[in-house]
Backbone as a ProteinNet text record, in pm:
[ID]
protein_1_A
[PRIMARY]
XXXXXXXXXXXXXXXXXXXXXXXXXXXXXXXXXXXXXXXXXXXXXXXXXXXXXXXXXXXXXXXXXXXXXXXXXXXXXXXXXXXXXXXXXXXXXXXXXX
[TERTIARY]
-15969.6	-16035.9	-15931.1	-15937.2	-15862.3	-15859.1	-15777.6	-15748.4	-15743.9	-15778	-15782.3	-15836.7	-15978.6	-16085.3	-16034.5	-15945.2	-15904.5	-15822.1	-15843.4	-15663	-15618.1	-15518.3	-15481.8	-15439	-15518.2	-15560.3	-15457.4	-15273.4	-15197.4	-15145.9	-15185.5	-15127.1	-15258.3	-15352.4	-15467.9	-15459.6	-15437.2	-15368.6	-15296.6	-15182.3	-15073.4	-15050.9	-15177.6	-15186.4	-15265.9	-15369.4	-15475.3	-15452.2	-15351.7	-15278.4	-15351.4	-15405.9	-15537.2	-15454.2	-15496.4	-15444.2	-15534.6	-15512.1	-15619.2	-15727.6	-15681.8	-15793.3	-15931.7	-15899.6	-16014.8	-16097	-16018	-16094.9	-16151.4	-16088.2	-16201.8	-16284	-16275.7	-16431.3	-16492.1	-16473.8	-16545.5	-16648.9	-16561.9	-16599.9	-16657.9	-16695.6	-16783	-16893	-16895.1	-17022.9	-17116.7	-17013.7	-17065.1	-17059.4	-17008.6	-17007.4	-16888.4	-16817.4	-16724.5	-16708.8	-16677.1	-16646.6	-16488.7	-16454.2	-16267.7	-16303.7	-16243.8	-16231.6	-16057.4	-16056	-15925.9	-15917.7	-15816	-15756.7	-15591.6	-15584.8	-15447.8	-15380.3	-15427.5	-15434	-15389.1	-15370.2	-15403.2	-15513.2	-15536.5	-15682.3	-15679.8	-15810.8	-15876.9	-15944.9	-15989.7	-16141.6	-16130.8	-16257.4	-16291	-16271.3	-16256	-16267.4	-16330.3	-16443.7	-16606.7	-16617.2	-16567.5	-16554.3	-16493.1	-16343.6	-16242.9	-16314.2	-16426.6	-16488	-16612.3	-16596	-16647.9	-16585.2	-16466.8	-16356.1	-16321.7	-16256	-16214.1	-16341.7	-16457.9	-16550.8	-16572.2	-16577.6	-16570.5	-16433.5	-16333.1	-16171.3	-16218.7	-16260.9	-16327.3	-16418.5	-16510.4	-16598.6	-16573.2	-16474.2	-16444.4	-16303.2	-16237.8	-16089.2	-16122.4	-16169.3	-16179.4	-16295.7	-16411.4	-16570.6	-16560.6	-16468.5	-16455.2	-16592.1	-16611.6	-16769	-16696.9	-16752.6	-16719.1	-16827.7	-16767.8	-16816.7	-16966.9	-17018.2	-17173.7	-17231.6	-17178.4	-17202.1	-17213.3	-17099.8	-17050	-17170.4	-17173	-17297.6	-17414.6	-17488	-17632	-17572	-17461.5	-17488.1	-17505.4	-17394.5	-17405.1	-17580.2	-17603.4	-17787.8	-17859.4	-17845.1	-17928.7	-17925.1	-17769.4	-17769.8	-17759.7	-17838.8	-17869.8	-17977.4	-18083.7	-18175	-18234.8	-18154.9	-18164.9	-18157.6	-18073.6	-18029.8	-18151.8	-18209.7	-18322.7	-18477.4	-18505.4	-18609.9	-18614.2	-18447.2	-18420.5	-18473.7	-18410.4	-18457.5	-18581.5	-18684.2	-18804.9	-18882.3	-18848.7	-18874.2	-18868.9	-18742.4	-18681.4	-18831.7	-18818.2	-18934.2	-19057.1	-19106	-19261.4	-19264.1	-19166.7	-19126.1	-19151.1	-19077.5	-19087.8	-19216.2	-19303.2	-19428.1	-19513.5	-19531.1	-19622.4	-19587.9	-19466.2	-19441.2	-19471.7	-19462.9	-19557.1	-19727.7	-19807.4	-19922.7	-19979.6	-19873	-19850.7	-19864.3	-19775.9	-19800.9	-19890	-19992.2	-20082.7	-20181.9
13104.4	13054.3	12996.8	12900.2	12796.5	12879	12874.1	12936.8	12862.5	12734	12632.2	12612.1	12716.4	12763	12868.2	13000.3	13094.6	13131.2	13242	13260.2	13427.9	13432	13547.7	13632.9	13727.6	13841.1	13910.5	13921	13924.1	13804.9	13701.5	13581.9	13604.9	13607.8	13621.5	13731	13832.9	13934.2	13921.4	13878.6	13834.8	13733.3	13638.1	13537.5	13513.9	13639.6	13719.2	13828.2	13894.4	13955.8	14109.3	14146.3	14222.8	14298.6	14440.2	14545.6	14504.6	14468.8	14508.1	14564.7	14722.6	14762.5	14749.5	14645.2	14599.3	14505.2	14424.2	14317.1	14395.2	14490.5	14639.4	14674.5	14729.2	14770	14657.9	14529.1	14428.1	14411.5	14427.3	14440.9	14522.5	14667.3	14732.2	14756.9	14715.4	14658.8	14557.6	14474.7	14364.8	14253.4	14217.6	14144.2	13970.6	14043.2	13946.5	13979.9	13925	13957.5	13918	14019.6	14023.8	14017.2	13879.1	13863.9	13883.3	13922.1	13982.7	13869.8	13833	13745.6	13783.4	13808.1	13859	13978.3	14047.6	14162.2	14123.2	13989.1	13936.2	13977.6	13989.5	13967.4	13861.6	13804.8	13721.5	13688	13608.1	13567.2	13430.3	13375.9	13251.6	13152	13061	12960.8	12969.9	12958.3	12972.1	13115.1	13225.7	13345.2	13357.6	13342.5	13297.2	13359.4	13202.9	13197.9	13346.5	13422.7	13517.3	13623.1	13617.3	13744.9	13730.5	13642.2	13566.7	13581	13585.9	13634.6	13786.5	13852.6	14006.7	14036.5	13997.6	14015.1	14003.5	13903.6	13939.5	14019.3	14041.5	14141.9	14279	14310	14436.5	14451.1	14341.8	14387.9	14342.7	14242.2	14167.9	14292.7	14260.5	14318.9	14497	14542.7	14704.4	14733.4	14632.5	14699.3	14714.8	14865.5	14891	14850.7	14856	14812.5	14842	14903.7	14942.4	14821.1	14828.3	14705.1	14554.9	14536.7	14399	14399.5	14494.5	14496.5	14402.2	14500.2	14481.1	14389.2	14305.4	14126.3	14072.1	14091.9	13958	13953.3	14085	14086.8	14004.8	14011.8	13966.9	13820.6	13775.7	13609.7	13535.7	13651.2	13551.7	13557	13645.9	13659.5	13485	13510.4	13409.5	13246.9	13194.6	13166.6	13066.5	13193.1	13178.2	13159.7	13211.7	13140.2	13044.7	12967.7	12852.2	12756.7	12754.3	12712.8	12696.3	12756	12805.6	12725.4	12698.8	12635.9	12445	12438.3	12327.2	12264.7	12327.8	12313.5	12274	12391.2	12352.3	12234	12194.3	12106	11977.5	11979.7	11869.9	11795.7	11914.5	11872.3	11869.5	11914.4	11850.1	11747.2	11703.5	11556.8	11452.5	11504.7	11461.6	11433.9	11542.6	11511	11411	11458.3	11313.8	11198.2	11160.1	11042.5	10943.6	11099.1	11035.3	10972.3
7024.6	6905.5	6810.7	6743.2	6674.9	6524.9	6464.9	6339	6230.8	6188.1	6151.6	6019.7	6017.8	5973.1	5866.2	5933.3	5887.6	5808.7	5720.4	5628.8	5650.9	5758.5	5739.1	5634.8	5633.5	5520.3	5507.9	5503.2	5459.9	5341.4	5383.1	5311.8	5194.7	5214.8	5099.7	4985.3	5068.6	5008.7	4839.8	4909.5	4840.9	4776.6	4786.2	4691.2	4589.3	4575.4	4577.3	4443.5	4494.8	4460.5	4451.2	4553.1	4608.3	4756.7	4750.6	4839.7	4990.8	5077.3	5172.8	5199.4	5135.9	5129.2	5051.2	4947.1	4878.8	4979.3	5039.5	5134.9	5254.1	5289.4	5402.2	5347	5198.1	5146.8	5152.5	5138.5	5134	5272	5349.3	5505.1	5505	5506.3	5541.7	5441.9	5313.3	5290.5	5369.6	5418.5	5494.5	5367.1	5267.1	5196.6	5260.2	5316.3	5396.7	5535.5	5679.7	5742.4	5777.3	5830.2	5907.4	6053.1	6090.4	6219.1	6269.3	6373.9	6443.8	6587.8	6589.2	6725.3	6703.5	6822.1	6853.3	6789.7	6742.5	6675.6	6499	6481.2	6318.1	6263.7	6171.5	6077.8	5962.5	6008.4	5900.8	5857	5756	5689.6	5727.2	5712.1	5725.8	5588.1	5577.3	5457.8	5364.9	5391.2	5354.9	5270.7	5339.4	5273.5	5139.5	5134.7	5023.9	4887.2	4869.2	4710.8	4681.7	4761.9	4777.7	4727.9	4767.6	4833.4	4664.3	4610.2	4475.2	4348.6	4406.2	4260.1	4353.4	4399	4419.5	4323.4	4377.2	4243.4	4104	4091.7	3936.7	3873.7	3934.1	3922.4	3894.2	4018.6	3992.5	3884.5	3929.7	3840.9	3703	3648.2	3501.4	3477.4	3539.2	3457.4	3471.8	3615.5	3646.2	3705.6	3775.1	3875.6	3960.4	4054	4155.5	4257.3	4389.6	4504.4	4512.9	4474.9	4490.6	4383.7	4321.9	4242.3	4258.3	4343.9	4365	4506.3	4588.7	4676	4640.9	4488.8	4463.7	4351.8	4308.4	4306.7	4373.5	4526.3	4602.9	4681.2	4687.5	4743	4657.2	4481.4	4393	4390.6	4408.2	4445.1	4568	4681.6	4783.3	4755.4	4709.3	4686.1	4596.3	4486	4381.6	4497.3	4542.6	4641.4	4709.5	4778	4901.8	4791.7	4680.8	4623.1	4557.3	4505.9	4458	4581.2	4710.9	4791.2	4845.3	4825.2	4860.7	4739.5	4599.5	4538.9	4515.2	4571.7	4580	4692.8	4823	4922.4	4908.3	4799.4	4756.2	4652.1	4562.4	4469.5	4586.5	4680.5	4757.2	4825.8	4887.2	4917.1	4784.9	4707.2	4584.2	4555.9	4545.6	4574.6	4640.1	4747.8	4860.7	4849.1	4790.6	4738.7	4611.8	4544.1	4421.3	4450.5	4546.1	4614.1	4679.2	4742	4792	4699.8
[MASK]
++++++++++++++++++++++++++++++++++++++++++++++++++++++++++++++++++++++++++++++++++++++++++++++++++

């Protein structure tokens, strides 16, 4: 698998300026996933802006992980009925028309 995509979670770490083990709790919430090739670990790209507002959350605001949990649930949530809205917005549009 091509790494291309990925940022090993030492270098994130440290640029981050974030222990590992914050990005494991992250992981076993399931809020990010750590993928492993070659016995490296890493996150994906895509993840990053994730990993980076979890850091704020908890270090600036002092929410802990149970916390940062039942945000990231509340804004996929938010998310998926923006979308769901956007949808029905579209076909009434559609009826307008006619």
């Amino acid at each position: 698998m091509e790494t291309t995509n990925l940022i090993l979670i030492e270098k994130c770490c440290s640029s981050l300026e974030v222990e590992f083990s914050f990005i494991n709790s992250l992981n076993e919430y399931g809020l990010v996933d750590i993928i492993v090739l070659e016995d490296k670990k890493y996150i994906s790209n895509e993840q990053l802006k994730d990993v980076e507002r979890a850091i704020h959350f908890h270090h600036e605001l002092n929410i802990n992980m149970e916390g940062i949990d039942v945000i990231y649930n509340l804004l996929k949530q938010i998310d998926h009925l923006q979308e769901e809205l956007r949808i029905t917005k579209n076909k009434l549009n559609l009826f307008d028309l006619e």
